[in-house]
MARLO-54860 format. One record per residue (C-alpha): y, z, x; residue number from 1. Coordinates in nm, 3 decimals, decimal comma, padded with zeros to 5 digits, always signed. Layout:
<<Y Z X> NUM>
...
//
This chain:
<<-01,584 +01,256 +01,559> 1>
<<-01,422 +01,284 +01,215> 2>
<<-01,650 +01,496 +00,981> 3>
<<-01,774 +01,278 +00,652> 4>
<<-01,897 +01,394 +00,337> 5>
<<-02,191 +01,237 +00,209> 6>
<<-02,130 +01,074 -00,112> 7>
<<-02,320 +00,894 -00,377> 8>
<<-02,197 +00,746 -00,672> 9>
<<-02,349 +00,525 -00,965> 10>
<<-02,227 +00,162 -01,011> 11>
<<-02,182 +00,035 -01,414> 12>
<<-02,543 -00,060 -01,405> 13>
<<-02,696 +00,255 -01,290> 14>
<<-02,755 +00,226 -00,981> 15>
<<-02,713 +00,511 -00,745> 16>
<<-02,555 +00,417 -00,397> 17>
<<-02,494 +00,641 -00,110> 18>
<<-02,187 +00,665 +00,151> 19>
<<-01,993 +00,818 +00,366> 20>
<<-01,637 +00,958 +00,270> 21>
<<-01,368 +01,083 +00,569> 22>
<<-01,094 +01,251 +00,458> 23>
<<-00,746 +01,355 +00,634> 24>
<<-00,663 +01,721 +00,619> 25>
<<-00,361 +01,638 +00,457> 26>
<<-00,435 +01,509 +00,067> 27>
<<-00,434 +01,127 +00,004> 28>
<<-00,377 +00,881 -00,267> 29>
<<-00,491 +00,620 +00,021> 30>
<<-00,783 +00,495 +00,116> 31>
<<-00,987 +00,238 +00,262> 32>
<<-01,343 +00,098 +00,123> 33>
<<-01,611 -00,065 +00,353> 34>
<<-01,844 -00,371 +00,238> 35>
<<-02,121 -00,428 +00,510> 36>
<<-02,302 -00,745 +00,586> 37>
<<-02,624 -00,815 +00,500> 38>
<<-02,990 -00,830 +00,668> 39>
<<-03,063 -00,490 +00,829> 40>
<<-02,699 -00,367 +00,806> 41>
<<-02,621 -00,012 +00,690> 42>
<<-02,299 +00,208 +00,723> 43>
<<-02,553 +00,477 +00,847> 44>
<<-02,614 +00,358 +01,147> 45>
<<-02,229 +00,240 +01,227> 46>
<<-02,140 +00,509 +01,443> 47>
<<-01,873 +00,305 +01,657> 48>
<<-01,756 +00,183 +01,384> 49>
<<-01,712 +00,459 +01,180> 50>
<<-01,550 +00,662 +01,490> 51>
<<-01,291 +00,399 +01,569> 52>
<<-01,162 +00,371 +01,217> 53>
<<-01,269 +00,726 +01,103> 54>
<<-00,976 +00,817 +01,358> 55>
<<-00,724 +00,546 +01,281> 56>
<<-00,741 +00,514 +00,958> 57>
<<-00,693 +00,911 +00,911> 58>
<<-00,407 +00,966 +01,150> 59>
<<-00,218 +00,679 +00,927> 60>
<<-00,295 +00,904 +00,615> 61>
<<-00,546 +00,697 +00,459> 62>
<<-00,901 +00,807 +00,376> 63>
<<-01,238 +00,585 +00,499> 64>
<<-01,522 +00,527 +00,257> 65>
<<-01,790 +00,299 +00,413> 66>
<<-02,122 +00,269 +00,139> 67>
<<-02,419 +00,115 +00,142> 68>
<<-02,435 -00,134 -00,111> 69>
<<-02,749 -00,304 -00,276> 70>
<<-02,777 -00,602 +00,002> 71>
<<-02,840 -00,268 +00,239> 72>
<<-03,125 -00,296 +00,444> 73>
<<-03,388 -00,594 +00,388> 74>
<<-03,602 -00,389 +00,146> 75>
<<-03,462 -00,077 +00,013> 76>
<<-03,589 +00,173 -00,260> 77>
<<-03,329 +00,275 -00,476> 78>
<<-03,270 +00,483 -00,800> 79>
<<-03,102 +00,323 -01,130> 80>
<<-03,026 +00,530 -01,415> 81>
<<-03,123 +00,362 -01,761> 82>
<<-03,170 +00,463 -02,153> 83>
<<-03,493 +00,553 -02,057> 84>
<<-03,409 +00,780 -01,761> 85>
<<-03,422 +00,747 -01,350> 86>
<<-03,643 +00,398 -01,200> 87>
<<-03,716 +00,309 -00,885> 88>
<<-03,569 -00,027 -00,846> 89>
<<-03,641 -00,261 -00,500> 90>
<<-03,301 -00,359 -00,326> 91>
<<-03,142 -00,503 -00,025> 92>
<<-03,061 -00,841 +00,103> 93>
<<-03,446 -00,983 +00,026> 94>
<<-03,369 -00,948 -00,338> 95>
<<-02,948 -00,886 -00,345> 96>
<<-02,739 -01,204 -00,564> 97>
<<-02,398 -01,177 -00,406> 98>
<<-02,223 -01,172 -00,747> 99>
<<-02,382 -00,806 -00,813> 100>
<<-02,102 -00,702 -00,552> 101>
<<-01,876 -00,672 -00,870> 102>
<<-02,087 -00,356 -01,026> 103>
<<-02,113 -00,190 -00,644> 104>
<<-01,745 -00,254 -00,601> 105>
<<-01,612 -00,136 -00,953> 106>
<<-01,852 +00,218 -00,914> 107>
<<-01,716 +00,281 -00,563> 108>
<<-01,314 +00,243 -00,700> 109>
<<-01,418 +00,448 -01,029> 110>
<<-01,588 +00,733 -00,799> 111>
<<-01,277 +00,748 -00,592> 112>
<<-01,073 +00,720 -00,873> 113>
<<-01,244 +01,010 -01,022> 114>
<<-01,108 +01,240 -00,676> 115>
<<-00,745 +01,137 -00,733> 116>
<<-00,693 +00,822 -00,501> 117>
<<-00,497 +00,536 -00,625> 118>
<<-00,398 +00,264 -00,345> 119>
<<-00,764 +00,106 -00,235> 120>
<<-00,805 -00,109 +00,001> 121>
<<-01,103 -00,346 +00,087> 122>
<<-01,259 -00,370 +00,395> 123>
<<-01,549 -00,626 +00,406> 124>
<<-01,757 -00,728 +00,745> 125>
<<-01,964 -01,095 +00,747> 126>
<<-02,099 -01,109 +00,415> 127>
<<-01,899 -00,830 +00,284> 128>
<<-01,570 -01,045 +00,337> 129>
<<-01,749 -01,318 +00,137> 130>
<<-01,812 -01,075 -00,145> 131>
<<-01,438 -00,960 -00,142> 132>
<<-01,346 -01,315 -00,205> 133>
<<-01,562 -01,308 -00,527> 134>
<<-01,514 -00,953 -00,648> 135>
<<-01,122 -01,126 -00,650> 136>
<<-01,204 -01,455 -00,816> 137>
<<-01,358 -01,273 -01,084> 138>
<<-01,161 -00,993 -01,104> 139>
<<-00,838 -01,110 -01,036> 140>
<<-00,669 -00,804 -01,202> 141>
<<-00,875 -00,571 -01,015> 142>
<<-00,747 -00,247 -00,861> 143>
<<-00,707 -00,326 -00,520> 144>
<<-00,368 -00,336 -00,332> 145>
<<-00,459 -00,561 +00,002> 146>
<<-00,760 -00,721 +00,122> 147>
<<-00,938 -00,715 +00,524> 148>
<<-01,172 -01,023 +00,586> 149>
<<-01,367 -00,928 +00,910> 150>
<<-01,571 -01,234 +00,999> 151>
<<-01,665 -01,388 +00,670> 152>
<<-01,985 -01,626 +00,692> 153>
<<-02,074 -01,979 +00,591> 154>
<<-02,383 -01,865 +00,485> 155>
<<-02,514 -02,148 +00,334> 156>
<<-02,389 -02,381 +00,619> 157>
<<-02,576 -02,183 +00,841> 158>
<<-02,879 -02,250 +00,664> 159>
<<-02,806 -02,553 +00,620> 160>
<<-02,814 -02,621 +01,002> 161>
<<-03,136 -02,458 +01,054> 162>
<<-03,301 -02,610 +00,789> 163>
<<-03,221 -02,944 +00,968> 164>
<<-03,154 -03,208 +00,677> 165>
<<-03,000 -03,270 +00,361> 166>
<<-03,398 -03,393 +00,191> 167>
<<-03,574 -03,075 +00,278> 168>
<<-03,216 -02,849 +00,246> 169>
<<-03,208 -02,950 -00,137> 170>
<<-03,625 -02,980 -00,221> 171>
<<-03,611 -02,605 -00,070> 172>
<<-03,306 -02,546 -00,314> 173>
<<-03,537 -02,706 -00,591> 174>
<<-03,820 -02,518 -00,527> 175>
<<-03,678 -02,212 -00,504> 176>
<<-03,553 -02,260 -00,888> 177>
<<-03,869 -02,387 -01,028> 178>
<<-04,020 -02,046 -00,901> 179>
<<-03,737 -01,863 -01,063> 180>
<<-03,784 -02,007 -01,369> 181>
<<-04,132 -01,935 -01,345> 182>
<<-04,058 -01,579 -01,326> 183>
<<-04,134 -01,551 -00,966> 184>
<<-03,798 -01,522 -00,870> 185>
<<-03,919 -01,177 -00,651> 186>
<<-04,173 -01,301 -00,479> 187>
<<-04,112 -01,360 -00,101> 188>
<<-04,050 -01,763 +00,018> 189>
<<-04,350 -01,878 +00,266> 190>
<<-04,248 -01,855 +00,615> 191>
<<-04,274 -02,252 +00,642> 192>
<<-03,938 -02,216 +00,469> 193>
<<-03,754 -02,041 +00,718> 194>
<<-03,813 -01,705 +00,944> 195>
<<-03,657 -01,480 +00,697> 196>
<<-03,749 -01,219 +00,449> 197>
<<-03,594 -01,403 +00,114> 198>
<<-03,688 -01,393 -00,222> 199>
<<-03,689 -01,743 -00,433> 200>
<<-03,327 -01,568 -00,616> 201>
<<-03,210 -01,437 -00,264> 202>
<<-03,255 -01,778 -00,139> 203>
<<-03,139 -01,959 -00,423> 204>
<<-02,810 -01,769 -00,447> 205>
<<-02,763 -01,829 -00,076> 206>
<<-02,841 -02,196 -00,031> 207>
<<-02,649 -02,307 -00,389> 208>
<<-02,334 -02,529 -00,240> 209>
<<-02,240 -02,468 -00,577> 210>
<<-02,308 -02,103 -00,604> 211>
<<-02,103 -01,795 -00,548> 212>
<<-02,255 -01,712 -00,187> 213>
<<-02,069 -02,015 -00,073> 214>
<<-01,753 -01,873 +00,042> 215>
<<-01,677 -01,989 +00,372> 216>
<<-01,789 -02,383 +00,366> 217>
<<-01,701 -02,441 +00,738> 218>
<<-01,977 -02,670 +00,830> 219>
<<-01,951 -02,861 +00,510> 220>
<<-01,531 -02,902 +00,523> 221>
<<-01,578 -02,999 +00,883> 222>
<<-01,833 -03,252 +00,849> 223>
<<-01,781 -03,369 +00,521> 224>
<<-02,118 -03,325 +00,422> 225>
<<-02,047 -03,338 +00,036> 226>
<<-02,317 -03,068 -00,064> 227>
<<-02,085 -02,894 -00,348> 228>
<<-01,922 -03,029 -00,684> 229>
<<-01,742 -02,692 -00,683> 230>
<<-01,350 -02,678 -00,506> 231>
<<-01,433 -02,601 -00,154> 232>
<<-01,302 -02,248 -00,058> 233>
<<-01,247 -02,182 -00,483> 234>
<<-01,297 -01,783 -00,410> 235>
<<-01,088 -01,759 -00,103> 236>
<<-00,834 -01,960 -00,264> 237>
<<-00,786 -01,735 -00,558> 238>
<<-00,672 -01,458 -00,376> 239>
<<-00,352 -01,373 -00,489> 240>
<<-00,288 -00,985 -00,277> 241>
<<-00,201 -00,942 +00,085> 242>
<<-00,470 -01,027 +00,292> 243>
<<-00,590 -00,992 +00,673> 244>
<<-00,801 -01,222 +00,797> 245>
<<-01,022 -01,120 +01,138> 246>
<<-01,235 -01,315 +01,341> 247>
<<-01,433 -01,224 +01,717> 248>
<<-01,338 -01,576 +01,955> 249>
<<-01,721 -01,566 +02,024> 250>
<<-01,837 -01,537 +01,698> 251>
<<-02,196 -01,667 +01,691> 252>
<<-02,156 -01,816 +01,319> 253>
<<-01,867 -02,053 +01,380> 254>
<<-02,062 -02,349 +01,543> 255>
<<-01,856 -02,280 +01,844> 256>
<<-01,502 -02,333 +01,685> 257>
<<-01,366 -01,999 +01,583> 258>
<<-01,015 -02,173 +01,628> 259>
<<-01,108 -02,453 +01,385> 260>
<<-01,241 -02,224 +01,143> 261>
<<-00,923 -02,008 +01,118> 262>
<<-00,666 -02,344 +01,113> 263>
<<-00,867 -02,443 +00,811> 264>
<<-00,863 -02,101 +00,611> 265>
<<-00,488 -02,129 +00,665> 266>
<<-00,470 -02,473 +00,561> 267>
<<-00,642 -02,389 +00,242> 268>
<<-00,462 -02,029 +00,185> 269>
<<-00,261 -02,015 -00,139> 270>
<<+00,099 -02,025 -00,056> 271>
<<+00,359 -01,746 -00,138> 272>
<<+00,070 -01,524 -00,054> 273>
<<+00,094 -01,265 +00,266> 274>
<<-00,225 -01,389 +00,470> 275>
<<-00,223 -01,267 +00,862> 276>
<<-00,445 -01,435 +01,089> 277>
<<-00,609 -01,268 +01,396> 278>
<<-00,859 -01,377 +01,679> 279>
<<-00,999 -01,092 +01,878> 280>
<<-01,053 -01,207 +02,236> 281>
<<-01,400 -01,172 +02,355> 282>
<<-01,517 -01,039 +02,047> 283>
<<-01,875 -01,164 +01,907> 284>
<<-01,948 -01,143 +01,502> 285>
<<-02,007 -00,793 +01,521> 286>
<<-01,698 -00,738 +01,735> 287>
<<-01,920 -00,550 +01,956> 288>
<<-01,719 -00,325 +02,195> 289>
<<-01,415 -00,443 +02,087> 290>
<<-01,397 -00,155 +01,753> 291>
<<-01,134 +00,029 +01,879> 292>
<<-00,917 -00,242 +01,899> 293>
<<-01,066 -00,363 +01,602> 294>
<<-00,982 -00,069 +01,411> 295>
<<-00,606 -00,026 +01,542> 296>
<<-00,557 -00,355 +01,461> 297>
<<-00,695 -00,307 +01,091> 298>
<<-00,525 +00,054 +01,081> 299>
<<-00,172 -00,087 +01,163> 300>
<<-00,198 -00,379 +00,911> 301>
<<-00,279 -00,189 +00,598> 302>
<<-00,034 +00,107 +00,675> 303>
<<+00,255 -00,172 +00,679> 304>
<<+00,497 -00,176 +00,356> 305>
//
């Protein structure tokens, strides 16, 4: 396997994240940054992943830097640096709001920045190709030369679905505010809620139709369930760099149409933008066992003119 130096960097608001960076022996302007998904996820404990594109991505001349992000982990202690000196901040995906992708995104470029690369790539899996899609709406003039959009979730149709209807969907939505507003926005939901470990602002950002989590609105474009007053697909629709577009044909978060949900992100793609489309054959949302081809296909895209 490729060797890695372990890196850690601090984001615009102090926080300290750690990652992983693989280098070619030959210097590089080039290289490639990883955004995990959520839940338990963490570019630590990747290792197929990180050997099938350590390899590819350096034989094409372009560097690999996979980090941990805040959403890493469900509960993760962290470091931020403040006026005051070093804290120990709580993390991870039981406290993360998907917007705060912008700080971990801008301090990972910057750090690479600061060792001479210039042509960066983004790489997001599941919830990291969802925050992609907003670290580009709201920095349109960002850095970034071409975009890779590995699986990106409905999140908040999912929820919807297990939550089971549109009453208790919204009073959960409702509740979850009032305890924000309350200044309990930390404190974990009941499990009557749902089987998850969510804070009242993790859950809020995540179930808001109207919120930045809500990238990929398959279940709600599909079944015209009218849950948002904000443009369906208004991040994804922004983007305005060449972009690659991935999904597994078993992917478990596609309500058994990973077909229907491409044919609608390429009916709602911007035109006069480069979007490629791809369906991995027997691939799951993880494409589990299938990262070699995974990464080749990834590899070959980005080292394109």
């Amino acid at each position: 396997m490729q060797k890695a130096l372990l890196a850690q960097f601090q984001t615009p608001d102090g926080l300290l994240l750690p990652g992983l960076l693989y280098e070619p022996a030959k210097k590089t302007d080039r290289v490639a940054i990883v955004l995990h998904g959520n839940g338990s996820s963490s570019v630590f404990y990747s290792y197929l992943k990180n050997l099938s594109f350590s390899e590819e991505l350096l034989k094409r001349g372009i560097a690999y830097f996979p980090f941990n992000n805040r959403g890493a982990h469900y509960i993760k202690k962290l470091t931020q640096v403040t006026e005051a000196g070093e804290v120990d901040v709580k993390v991870g995906t039981t406290y993360e709001l998907i917007k705060d992708c912008l700080y971990d995104i801008d301090g990972a470029i910057d750090f690479l920045a600061g060792k001479g690369y210039r042509e960066f790539y983004l790489l997001g899996y599941s919830t990291g190709a969802n925050k992609i899609c907003v670290y580009n709406y709201y920095r349109p003039e960002n850095r970034v030369k071409k975009y890779v959009l590995l699986g990106g979730g409905d999140d908040t149709g999912v929820w919807y679905s297990i939550i089971g209807n549109r009453t208790k969907f919204f009073r959960y939505l409702e509740k979850a505010k009032e305890e924000i507003d309350k200044g309990r926005g930390d404190k974990f939901i009941p499990r009557y809620m749902l089987p998850y470990l969510f804070s009242y602002r993790a859950l809020y950002d995540t179930l808001n139709p109207d919120g930045d989590y809500n990238v990929f609105p398959f279940n709600e474009y599909a079944n015209n369930l009218q849950l948002s007053n904000k443009e369906l697909f208004r991040e994804f629709r922004s983007i305005r760099k060449p972009t690659l577009v991935v999904y597994g044909e078993m992917d478990e978060y596609c309500y058994g149409d990973v077909e229907g949900a491409v044919e609608t992100l390429k009916k709602v793609a911007p035109k006069k933008v480069i979007f490629e489309f791809k369906i991995l054959k027997g691939a799951d949302h993880g494409f589990t066992g299938h990262e070699e081809e995974l990464a080749k296909a990834v590899a070959g895209w980005l080292n394109k003119a």
